[in-house]
C-alpha atoms as a printed R data frame, in Angstrom:
    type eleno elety resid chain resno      x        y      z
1   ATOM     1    CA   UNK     A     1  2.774 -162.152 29.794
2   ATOM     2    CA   UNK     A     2  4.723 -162.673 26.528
3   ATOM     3    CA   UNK     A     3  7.510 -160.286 28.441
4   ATOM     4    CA   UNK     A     4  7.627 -162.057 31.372
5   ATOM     5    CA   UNK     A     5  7.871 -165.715 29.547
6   ATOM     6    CA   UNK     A     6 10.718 -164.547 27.517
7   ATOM     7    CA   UNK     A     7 12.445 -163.190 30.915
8   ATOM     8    CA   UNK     A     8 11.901 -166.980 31.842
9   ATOM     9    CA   UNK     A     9 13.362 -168.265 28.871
10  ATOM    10    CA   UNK     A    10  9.912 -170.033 28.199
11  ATOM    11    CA   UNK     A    11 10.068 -168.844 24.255
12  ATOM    12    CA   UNK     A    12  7.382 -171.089 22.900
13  ATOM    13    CA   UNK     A    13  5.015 -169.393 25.827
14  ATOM    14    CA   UNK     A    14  6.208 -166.139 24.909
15  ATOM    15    CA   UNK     A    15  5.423 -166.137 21.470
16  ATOM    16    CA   UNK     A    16  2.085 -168.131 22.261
17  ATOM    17    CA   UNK     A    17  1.294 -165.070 24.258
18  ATOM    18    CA   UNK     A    18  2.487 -162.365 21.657
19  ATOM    19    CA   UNK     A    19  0.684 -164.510 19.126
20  ATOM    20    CA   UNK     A    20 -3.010 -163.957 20.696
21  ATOM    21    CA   UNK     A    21 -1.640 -160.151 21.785
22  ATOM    22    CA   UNK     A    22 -0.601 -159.213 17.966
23  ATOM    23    CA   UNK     A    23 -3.651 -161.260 17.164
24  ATOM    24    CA   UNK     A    24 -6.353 -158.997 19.228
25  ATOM    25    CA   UNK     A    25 -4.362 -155.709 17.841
26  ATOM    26    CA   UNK     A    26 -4.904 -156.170 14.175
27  ATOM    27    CA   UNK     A    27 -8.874 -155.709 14.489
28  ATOM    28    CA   UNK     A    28 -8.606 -153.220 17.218
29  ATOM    29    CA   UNK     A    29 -7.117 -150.237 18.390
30  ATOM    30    CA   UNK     A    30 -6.488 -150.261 21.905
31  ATOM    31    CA   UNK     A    31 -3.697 -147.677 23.476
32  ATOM    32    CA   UNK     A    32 -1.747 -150.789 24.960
33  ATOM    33    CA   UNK     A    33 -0.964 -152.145 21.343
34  ATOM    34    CA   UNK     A    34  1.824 -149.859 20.915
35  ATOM    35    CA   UNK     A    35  3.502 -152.155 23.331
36  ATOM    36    CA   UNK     A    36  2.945 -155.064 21.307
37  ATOM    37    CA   UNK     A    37  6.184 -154.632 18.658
38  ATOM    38    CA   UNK     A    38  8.239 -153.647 21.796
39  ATOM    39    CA   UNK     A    39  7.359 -157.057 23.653
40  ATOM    40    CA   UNK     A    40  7.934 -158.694 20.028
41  ATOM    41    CA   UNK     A    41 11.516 -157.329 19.650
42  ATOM    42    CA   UNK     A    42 12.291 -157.737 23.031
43  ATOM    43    CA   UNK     A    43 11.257 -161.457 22.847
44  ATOM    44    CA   UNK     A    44 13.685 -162.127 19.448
45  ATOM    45    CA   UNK     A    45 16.400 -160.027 20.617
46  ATOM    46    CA   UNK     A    46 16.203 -162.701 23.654
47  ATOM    47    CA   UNK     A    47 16.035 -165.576 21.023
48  ATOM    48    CA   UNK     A    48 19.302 -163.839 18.763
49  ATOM    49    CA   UNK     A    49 17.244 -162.793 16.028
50  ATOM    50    CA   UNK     A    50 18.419 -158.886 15.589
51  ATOM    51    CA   UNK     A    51 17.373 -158.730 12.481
52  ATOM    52    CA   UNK     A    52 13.710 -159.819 13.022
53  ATOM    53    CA   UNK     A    53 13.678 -157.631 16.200
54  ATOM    54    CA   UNK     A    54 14.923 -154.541 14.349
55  ATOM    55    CA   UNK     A    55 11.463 -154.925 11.833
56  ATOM    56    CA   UNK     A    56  9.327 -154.791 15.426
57  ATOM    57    CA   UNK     A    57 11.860 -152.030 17.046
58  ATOM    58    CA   UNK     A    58 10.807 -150.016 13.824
59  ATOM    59    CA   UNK     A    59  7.599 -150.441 13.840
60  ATOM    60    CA   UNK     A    60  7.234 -149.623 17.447
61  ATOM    61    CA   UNK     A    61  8.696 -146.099 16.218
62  ATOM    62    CA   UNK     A    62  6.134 -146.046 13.680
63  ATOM    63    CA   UNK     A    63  2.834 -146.326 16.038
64  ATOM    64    CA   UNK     A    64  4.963 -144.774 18.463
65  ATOM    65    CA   UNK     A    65  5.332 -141.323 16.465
66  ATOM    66    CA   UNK     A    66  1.822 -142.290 14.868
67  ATOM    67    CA   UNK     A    67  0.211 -141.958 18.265
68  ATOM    68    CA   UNK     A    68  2.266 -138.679 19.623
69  ATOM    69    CA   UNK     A    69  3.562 -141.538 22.357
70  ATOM    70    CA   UNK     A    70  6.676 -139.811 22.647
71  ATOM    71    CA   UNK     A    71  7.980 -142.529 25.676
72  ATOM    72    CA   UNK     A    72  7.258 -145.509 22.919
73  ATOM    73    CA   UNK     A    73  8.888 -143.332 20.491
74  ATOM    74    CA   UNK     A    74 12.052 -143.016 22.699
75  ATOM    75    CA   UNK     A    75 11.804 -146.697 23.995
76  ATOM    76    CA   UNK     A    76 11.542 -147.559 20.087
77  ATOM    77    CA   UNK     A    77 15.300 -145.754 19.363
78  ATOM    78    CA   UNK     A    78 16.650 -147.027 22.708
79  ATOM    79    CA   UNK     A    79 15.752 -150.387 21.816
80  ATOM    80    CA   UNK     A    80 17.300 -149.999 18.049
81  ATOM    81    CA   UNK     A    81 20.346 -148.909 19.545
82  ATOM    82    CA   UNK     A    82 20.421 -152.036 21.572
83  ATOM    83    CA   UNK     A    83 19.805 -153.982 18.599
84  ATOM    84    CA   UNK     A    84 22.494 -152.193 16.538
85  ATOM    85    CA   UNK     A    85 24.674 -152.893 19.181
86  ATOM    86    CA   UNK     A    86 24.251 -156.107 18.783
87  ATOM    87    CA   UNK     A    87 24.216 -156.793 15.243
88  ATOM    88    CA   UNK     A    88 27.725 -154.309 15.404
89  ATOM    89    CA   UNK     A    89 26.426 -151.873 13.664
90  ATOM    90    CA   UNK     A    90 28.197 -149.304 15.845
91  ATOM    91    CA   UNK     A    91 27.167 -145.882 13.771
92  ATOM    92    CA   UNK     A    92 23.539 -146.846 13.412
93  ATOM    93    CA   UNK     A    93 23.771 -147.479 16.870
94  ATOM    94    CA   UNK     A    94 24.938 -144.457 18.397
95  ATOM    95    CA   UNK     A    95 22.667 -142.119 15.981
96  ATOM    96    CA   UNK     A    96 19.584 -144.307 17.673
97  ATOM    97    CA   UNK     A    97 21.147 -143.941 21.051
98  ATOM    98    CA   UNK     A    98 21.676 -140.241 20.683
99  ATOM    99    CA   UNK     A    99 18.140 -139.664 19.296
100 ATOM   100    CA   UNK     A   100 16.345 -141.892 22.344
101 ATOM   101    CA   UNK     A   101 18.387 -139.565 24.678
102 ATOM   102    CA   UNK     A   102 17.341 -136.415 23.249
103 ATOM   103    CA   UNK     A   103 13.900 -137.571 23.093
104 ATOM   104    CA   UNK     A   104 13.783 -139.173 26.619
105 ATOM   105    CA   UNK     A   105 15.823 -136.117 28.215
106 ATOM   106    CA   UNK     A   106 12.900 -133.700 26.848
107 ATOM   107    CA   UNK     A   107 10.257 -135.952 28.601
108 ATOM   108    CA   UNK     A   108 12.166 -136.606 31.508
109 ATOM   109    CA   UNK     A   109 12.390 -140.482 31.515
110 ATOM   110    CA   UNK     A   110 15.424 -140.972 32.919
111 ATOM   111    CA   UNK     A   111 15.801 -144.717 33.152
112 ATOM   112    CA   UNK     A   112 15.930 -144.480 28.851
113 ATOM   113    CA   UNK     A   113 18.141 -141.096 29.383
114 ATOM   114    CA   UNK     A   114 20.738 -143.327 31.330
115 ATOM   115    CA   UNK     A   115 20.233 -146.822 29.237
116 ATOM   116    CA   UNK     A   116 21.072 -144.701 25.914
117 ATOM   117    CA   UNK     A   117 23.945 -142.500 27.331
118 ATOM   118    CA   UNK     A   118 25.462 -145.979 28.136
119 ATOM   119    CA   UNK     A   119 24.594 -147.394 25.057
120 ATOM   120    CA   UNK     A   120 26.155 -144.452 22.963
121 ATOM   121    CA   UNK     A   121 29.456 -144.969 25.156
122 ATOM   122    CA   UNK     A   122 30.174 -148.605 23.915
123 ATOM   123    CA   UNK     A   123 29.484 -147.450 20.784
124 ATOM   124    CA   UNK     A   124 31.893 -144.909 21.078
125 ATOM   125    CA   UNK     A   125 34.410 -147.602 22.583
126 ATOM   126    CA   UNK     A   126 33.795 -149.897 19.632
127 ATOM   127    CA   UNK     A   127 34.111 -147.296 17.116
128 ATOM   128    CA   UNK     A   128 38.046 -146.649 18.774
129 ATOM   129    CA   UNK     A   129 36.742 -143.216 20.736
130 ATOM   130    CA   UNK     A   130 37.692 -144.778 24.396
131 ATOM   131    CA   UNK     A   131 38.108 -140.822 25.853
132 ATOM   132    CA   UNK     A   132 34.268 -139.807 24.239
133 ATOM   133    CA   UNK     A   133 33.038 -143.726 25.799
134 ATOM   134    CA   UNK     A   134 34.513 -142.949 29.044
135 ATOM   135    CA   UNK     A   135 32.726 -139.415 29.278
136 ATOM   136    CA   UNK     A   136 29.443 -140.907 28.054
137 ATOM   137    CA   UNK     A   137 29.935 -144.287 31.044
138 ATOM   138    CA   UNK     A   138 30.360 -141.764 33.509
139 ATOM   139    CA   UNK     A   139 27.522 -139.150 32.962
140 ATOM   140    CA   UNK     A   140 24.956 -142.583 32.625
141 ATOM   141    CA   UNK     A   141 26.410 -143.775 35.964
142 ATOM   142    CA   UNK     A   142 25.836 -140.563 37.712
143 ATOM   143    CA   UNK     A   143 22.021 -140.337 36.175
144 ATOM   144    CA   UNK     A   144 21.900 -144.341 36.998
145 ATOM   145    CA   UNK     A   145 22.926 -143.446 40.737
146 ATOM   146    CA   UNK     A   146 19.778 -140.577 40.831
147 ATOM   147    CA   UNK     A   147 17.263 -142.412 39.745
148 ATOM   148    CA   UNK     A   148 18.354 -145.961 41.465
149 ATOM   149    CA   UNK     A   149 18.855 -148.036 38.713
150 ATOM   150    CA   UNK     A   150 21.800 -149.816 40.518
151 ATOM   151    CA   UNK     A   151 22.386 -152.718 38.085
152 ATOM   152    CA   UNK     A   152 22.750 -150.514 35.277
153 ATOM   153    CA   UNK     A   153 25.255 -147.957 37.594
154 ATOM   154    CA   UNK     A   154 27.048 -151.727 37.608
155 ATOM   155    CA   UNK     A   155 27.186 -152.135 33.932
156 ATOM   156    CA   UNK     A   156 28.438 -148.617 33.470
157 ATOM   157    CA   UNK     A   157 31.330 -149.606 36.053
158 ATOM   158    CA   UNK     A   158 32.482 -152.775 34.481
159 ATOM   159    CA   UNK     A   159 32.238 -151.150 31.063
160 ATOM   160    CA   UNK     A   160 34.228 -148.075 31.986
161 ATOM   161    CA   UNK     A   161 36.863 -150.922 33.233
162 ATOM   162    CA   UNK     A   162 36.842 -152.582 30.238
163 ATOM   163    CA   UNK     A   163 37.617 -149.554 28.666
164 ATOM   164    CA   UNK     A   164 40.578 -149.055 30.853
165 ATOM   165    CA   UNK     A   165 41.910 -153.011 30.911
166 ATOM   166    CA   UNK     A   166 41.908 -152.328 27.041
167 ATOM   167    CA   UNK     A   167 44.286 -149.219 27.491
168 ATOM   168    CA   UNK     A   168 46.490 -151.707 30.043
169 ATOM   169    CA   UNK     A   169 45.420 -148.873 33.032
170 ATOM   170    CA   UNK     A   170 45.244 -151.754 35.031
171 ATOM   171    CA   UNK     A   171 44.786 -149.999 38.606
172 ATOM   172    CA   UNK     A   172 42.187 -148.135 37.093
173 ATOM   173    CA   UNK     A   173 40.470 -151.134 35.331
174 ATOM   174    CA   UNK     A   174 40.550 -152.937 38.581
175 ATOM   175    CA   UNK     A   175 39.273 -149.682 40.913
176 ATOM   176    CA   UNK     A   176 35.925 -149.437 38.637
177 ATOM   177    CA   UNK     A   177 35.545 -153.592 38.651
178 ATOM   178    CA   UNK     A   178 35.969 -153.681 42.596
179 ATOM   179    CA   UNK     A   179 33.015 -150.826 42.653
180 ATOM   180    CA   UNK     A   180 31.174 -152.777 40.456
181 ATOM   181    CA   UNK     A   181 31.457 -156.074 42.539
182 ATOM   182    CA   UNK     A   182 30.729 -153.578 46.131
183 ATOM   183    CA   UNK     A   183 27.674 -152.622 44.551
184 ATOM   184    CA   UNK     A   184 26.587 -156.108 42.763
185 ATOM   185    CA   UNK     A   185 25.927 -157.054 46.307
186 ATOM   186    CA   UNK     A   186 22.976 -155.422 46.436
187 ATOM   187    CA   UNK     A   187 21.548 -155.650 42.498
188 ATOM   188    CA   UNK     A   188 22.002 -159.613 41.337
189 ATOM   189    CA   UNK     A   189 23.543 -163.195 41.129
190 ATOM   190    CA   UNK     A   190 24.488 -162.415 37.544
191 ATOM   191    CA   UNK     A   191 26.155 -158.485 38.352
192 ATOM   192    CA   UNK     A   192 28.573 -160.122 40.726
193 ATOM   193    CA   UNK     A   193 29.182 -163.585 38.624
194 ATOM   194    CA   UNK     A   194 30.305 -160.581 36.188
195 ATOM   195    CA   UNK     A   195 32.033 -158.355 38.310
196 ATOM   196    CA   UNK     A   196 34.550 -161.075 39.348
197 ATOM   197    CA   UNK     A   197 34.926 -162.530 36.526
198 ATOM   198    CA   UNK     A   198 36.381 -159.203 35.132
199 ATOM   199    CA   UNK     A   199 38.660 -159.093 38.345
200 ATOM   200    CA   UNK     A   200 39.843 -162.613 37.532
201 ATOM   201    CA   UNK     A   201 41.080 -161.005 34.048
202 ATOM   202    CA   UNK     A   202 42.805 -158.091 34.951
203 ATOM   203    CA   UNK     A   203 44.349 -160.220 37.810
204 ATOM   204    CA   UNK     A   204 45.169 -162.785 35.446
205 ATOM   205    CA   UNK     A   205 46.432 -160.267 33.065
206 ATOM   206    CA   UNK     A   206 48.347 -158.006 35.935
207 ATOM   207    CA   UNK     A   207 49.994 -161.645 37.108
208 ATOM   208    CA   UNK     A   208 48.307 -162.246 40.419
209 ATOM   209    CA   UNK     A   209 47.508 -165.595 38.936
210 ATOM   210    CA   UNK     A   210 46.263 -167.071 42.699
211 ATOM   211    CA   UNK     A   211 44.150 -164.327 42.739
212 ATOM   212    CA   UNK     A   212 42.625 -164.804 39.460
213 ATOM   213    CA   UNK     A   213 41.746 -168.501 40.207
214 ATOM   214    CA   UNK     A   214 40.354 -167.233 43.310
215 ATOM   215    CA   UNK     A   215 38.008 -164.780 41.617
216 ATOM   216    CA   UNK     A   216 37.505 -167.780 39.142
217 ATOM   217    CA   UNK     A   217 36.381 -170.871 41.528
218 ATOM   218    CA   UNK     A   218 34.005 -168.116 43.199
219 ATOM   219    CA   UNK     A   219 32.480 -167.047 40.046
220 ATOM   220    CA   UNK     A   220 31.915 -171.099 39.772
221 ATOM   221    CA   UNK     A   221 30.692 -171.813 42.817
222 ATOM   222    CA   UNK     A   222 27.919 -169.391 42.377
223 ATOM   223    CA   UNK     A   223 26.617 -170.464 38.863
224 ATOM   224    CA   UNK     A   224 22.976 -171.868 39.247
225 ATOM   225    CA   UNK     A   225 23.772 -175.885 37.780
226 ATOM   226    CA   UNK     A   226 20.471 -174.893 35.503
227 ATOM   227    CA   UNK     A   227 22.099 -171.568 34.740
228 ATOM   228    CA   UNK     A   228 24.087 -170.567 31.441
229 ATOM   229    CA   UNK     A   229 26.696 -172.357 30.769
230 ATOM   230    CA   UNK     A   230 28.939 -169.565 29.483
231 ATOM   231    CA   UNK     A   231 28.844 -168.562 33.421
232 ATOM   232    CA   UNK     A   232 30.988 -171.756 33.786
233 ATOM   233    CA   UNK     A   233 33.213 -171.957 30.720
234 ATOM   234    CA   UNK     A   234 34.763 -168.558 30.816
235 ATOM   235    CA   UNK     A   235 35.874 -168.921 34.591
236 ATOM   236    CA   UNK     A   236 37.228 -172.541 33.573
């Protein structure tokens, strides 16, 4: 419940929930409470508090390794890599990343195999390795593709373009974002309010300016009115 409120945005329900949840697993010892310090990090990673959801990441990997739960133990370090990411720590990040992929690759959970080989690439890109993050984009698309996790084979796309509209390959930047938007058809809103708003940049930055303002006024004429704002101020 605490998950699904925070999906919703609904933080003071969230943490209501996660209250009465981290409430019931400090007198007992259910299997389930591993899950608790996930759903708490998860919840202020939503909220921008990386710092506070790096303490609950951790001590996920604590019960995690604790219990012999070796998928908590690999959701803990994917979910440290995510908040390293964030917080731009971009070493600590990819040593989490790589150790969630080990772990998940031995156990054969291959939506956290995927999520960390992507993770490790754009830590790889921010560290200045673009050749190792392309490599690392590619190989978490492919295992993306197997296992059907088509937003995330979308996220891999635009990031390999990114990668490429950052080296001024701009046919190639634009080839991986026109996948990405072919595919977004079928994942979510949000993939292809992303996916063409990275074709309006390298249009804009390639000079097809009526093009980019194309890509633009569709990007804002999808934006929910309740939705993020950011959605309308970067097409603007």
């Amino acid at each position: 419940e605490g998950l699904a409120q925070s999906s919703l945005d609904n933080f003071p329900k969230a943490e209501q929930a996660l209250i009465e949840a981290e409430r019931l697993c400090a007198t007992t010892s259910y299997p389930s409470c591993v899950n608790v310090p996930l759903a708490r990090g998860g919840l202020e990673m939503e909220r921008g508090h990386f710092e506070e959801a790096e303490l609950a990441f951790k001590n996920a990997l604590r019960l995690g390794r604790s219990s012999q739960n070796m998928f908590v133990e690999a959701y803990a370090l994917l979910s440290l890599g995510w908040s390293g990411l964030q917080q731009e720590h971009f070493d600590q990040a990819q040593d989490w990343s790589d150790a969630a992929y080990k772990l998940s690759l031995a156990i054969n959970a291959g939506h956290i195999v995927q999520t960390a080989l992507g993770n490790q690439g754009w830590a790889y890109y921010k560290l200045g390795e673009p050749e190792k993050a392309l490599a690392l984009f590619s190989e978490a698309r492919d295992r993306a593709h197997q296992i059907g996790a088509n937003t995330y084979e979308v996220t891999w796309l635009t990031d390999a373009g990114c990668v490429y509209l950052d080296a001024h390959e701009y046919d190639k930047a634009e080839q991986y974002y026109r996948e990405a938007l072919d595919l977004a058809q079928q994942t979510t809103k949000q993939d292809v309010l992303d996916a063409l708003m990275s074709l309006a940049v390298v249009s804009e930055r390639t000079g097809k300016l009526e093009q980019a303002r194309d890509y633009a006024d569709k990007t804002i004429a999808l934006t929910p009115a309740d939705g993020n704002r950011l959605d309308i101020l970067y097409p603007m």
